[in-house]
C-alpha positions in Angstrom: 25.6 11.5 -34.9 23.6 13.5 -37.4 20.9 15.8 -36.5 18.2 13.9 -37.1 19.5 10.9 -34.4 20.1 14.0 -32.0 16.1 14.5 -32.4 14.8 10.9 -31.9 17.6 10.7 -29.1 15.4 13.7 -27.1 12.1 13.1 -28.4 12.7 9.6 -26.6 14.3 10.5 -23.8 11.4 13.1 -23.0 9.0 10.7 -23.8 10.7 8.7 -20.8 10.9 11.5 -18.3 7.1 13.2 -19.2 5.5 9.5 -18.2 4.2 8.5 -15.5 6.0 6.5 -12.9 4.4 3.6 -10.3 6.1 3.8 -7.3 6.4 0.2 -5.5 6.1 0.4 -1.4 7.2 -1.5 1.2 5.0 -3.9 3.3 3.1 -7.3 3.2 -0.2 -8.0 3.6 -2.1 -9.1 6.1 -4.9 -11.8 6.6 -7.5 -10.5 4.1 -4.7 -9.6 1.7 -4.7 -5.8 2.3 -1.9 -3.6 4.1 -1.5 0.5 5.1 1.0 2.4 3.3 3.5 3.3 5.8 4.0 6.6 4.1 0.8 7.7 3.2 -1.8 5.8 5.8 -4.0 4.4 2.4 -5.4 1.3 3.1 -5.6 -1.0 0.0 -6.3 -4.9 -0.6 -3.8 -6.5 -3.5 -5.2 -10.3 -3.4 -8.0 -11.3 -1.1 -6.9 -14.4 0.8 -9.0 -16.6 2.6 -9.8 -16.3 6.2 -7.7 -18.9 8.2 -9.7 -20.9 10.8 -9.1 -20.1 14.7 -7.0 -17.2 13.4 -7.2 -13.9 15.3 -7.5 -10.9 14.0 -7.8 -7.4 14.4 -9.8 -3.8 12.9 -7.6 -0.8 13.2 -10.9 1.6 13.1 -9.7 5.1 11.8 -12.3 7.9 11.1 -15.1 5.3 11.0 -13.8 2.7 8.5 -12.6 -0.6 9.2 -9.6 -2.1 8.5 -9.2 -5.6 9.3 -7.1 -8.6 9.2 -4.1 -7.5 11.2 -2.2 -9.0 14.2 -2.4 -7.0 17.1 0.8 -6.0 17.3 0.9 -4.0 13.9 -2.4 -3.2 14.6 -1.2 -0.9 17.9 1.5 0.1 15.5 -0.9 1.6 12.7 -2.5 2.8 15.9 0.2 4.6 17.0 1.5 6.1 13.6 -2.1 7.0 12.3 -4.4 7.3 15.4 -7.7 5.1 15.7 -8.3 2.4 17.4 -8.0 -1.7 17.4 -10.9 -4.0 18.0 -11.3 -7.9 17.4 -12.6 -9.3 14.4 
């Protein structure tokens, strides 16, 4: 390889490594589309989905926000990891 390739060879490959990366993370959504991050507790909504009739669900209330649309069971798990709360909704 001649010089010059060497230099387009780094130039890309720094390119590569100085970007940003998206990190993926695991979990579905629940009813209203949304989930917690396992890891980091942020609660986020990919794709609203419409409410289910006769479907229960629950709020896990942390620190005054609600965050609805799970079973009770994962609810009383975010409850447990995070702290807060579960209410009907």
């Amino acid at each position: 390889m001649c010089v010059r390739s060497i230099a387009i060879v780094l130039v890309m490959v720094g390119a590569v490594l100085a970007g940003d990366t998206a990190y993926s993370h695991p979990g579905a959504t629940n009813a209203d589309g949304c989930h917690t991050n396992r890891k980091t507790g942020e609660y986020h909504c990919h794709n609203p989905k419409p409410r289910v009739p006769g479907t229960v669900t629950y709020c896990h209330v942390i620190k005054g926000e609600n965050r609805c649309g799970y079973a009770l069971g994962t609810c009383s798990d975010l409850v447990s990891k995070f702290g807060g709360s579960c209410k009907p909704q």
